[in-house]
C-alpha positions as a Markdown table, in Angstrom:
| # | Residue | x | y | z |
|---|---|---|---|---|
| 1 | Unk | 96.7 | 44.3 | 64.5 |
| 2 | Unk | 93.2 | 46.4 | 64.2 |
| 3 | Unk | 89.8 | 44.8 | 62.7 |
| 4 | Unk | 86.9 | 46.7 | 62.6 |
| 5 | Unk | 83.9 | 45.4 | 61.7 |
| 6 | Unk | 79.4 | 46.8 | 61.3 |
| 7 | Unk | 76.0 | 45.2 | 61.1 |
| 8 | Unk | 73.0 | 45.9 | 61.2 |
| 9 | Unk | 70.4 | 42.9 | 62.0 |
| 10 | Unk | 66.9 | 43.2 | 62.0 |
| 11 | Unk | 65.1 | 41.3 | 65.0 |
| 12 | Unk | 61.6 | 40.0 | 65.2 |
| 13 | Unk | 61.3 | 41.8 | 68.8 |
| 14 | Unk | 60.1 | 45.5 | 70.3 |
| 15 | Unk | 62.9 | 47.4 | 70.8 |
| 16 | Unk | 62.4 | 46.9 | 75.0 |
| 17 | Unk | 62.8 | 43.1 | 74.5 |
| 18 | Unk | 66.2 | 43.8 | 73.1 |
| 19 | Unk | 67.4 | 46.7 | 74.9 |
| 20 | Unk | 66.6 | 44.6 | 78.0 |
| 21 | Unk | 68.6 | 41.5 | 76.6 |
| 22 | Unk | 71.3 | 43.3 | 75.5 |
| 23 | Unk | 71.7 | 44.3 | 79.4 |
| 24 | Unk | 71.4 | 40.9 | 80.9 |
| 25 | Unk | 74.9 | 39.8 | 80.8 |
| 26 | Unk | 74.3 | 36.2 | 81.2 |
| 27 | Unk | 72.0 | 35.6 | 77.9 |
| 28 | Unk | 74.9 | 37.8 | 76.0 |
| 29 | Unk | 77.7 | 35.6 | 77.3 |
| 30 | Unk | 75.4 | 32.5 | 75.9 |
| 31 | Unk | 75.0 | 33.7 | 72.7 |
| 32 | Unk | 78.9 | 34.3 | 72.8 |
| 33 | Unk | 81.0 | 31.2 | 71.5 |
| 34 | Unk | 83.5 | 29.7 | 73.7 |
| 35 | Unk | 82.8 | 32.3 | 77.0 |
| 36 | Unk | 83.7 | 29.6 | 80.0 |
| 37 | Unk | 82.3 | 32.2 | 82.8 |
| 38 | Unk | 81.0 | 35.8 | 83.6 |
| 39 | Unk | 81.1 | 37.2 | 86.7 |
| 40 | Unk | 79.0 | 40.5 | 87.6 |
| 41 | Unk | 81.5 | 43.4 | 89.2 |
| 42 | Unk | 78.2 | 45.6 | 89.4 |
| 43 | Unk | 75.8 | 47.0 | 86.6 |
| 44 | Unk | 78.3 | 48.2 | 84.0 |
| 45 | Unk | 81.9 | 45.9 | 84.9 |
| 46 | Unk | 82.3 | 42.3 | 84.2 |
| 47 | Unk | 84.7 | 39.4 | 84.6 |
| 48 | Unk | 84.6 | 37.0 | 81.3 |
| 49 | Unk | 86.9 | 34.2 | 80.4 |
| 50 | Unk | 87.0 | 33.2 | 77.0 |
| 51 | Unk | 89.0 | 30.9 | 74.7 |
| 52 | Unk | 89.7 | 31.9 | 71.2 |
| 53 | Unk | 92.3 | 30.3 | 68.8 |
| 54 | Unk | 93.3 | 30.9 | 65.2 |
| 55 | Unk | 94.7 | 28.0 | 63.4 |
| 56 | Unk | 97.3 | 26.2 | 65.8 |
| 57 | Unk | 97.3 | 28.8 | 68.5 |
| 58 | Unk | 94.4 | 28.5 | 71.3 |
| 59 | Unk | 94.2 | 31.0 | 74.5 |
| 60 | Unk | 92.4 | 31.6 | 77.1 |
| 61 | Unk | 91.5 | 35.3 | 77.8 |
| 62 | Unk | 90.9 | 36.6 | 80.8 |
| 63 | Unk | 88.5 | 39.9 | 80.2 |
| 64 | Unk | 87.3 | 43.2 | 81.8 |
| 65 | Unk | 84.1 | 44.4 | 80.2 |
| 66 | Unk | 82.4 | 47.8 | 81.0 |
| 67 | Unk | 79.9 | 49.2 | 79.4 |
| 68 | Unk | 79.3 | 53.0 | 79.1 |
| 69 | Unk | 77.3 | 55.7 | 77.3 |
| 70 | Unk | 74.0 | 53.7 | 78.0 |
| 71 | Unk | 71.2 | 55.9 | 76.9 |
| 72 | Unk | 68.1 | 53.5 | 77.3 |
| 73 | Unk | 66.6 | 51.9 | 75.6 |
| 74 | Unk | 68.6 | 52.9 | 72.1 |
| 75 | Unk | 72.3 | 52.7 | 72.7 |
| 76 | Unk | 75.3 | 51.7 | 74.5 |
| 77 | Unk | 79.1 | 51.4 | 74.4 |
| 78 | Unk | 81.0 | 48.5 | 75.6 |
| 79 | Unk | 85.3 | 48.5 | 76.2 |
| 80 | Unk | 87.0 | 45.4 | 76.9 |
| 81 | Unk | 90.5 | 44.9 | 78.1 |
| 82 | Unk | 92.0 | 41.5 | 78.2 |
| 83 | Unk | 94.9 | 39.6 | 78.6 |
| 84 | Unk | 96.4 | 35.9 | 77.3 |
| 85 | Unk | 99.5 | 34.1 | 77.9 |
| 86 | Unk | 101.7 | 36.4 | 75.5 |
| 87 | Unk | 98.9 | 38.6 | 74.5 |
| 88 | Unk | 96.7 | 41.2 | 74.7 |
| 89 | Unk | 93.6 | 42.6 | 73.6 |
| 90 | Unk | 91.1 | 45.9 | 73.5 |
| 91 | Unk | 88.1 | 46.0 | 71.7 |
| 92 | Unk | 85.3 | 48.7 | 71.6 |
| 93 | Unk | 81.7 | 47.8 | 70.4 |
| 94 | Unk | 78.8 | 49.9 | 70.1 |
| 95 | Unk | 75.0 | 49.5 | 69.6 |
| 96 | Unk | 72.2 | 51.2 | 68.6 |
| 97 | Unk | 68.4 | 50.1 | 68.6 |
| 98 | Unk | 66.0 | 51.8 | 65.8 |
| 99 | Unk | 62.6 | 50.7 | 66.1 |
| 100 | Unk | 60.9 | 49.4 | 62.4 |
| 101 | Unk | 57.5 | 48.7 | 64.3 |
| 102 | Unk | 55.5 | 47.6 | 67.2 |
| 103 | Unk | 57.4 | 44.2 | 66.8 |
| 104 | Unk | 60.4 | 44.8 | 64.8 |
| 105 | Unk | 64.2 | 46.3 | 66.0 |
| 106 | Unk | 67.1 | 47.2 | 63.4 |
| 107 | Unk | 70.7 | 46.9 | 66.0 |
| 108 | Unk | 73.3 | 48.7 | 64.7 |
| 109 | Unk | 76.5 | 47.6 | 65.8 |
| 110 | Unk | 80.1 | 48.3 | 65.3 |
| 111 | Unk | 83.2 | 47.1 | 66.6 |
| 112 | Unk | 86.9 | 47.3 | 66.8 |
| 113 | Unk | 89.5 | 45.5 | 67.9 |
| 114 | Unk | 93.2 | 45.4 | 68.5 |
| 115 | Unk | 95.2 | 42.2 | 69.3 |
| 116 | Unk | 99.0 | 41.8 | 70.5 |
| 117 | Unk | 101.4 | 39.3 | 71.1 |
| 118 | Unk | 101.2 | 35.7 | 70.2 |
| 119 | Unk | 97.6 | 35.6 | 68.5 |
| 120 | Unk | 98.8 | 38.2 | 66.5 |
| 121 | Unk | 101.5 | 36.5 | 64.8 |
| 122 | Unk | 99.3 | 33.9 | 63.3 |
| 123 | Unk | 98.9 | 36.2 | 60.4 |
| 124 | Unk | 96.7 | 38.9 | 59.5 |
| 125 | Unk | 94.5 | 37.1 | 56.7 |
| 126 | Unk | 93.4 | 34.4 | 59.2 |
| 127 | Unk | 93.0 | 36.3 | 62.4 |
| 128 | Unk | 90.5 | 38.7 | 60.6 |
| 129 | Unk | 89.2 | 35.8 | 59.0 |
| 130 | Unk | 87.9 | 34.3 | 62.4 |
| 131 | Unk | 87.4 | 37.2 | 64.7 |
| 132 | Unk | 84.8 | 38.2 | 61.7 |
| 133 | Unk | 83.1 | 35.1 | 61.8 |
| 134 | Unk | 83.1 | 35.2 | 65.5 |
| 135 | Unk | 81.8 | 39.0 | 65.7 |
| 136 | Unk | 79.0 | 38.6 | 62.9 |
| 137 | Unk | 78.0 | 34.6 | 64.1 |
| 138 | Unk | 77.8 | 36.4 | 67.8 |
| 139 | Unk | 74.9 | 39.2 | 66.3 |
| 140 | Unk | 73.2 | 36.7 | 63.8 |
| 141 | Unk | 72.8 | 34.2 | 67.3 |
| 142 | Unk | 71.2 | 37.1 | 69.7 |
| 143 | Unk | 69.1 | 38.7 | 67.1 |
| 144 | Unk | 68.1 | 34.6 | 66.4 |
| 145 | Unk | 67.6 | 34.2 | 70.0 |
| 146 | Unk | 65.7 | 37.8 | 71.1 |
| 147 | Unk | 63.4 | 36.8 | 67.8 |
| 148 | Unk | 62.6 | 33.7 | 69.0 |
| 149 | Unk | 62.5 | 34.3 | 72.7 |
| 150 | Unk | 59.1 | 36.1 | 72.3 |
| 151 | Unk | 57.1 | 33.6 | 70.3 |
C-alpha cells in the first residue's frame, strides 16, 4: 500500500540553523516518535530501529537510511529500507529549505511510502490515518524544536 504525503512549515530559524539540524541525525531521530536507537554507518547511512503499530498490530522495524542529493544548505533526499516481522517498508522523503528572512525558513517536504505484509493488512483507512499523523506530528515537532532551539 502507497501514501504520499507534503508540507510546508515555516520555522523561526536562518536557513543554516536548519540545514545543520536536519543533518545531525541524533536531534532528527528525537524529534521522531517511537525511534529506540540510531547508529551512524558514516555521513549519509544509518541504522534506526523503530516501533510503529496500527490498531492491534505493533512492530518493530529495523531500518537502513541514506540520504542522497544533498545540495547544502537547501535540499536533500532521504531512502529508507526496512524490514518487520512479516513486513516490509520503503519510503522516500525530500526537503527543501527557502529562506523568508534573516530569521525565518519555509521546509518543503514530501514523502512516500510503501508498506507490505502484516502492517498492511490492518486496512488502508487506518494505516494512512496514522502514518499521516506520524509524518506531519514528526515536521510540526522539528520545525517546534529548530524555532525554539535559538531563543
Amino acid at each position: 500500500m502507497r501514501v504520499e504525503f507534503s508540507g510546508a512549515p515555516e520555522i523561526a530559524a536562518p536557513v543554516e540553523l536548519v540545514w545543520e539540524r536536519l543533518m545531525d541525525h541524533k536531534f532528527v531521530a528525537s524529534c521522531a516518535p517511537a525511534v529506540e536507537s540510531v547508529e551512524a554507518v558514516d555521513d549519509t547511512h544509518f541504522k534506526v530501529v523503530s516501533a510503529f503499530g496500527v490498531g492491534s498490530v505493533k512492530l518493530q522495524f529495523a531500518l537502513n537510511v541514506e540520504l542522497s542529493d544533498i545540495q547544502p544548505p537547501r535540499s536533500a533526499r532521504m531512502s529508507v529500507q526496512g524490514n518487520a516481522p512479516g513486513s516490509a517498508m520503503h519510503a522516500e522523503s525530500t526537503v527543501e529549505l527557502e529562506p523568508l528572512g534573516p530569521d525565518r525558513t519555509r521546509l518543503k517536504w514530501t514523502a512516500s511510502s510503501d508498506v507490505h505484509g502484516r502492517v498492511a493488512t490492518v486496512g488502508a483507512r487506518l494505516l494512512k490515518g496514522a502514518a499521516k499523523k506520524i509524518t506531519e506530528g514528526f515536521w510540526k515537532k522539528f520545525a517546534r524544536r529548530v524555532g525554539t532551539a535559538r531563543k
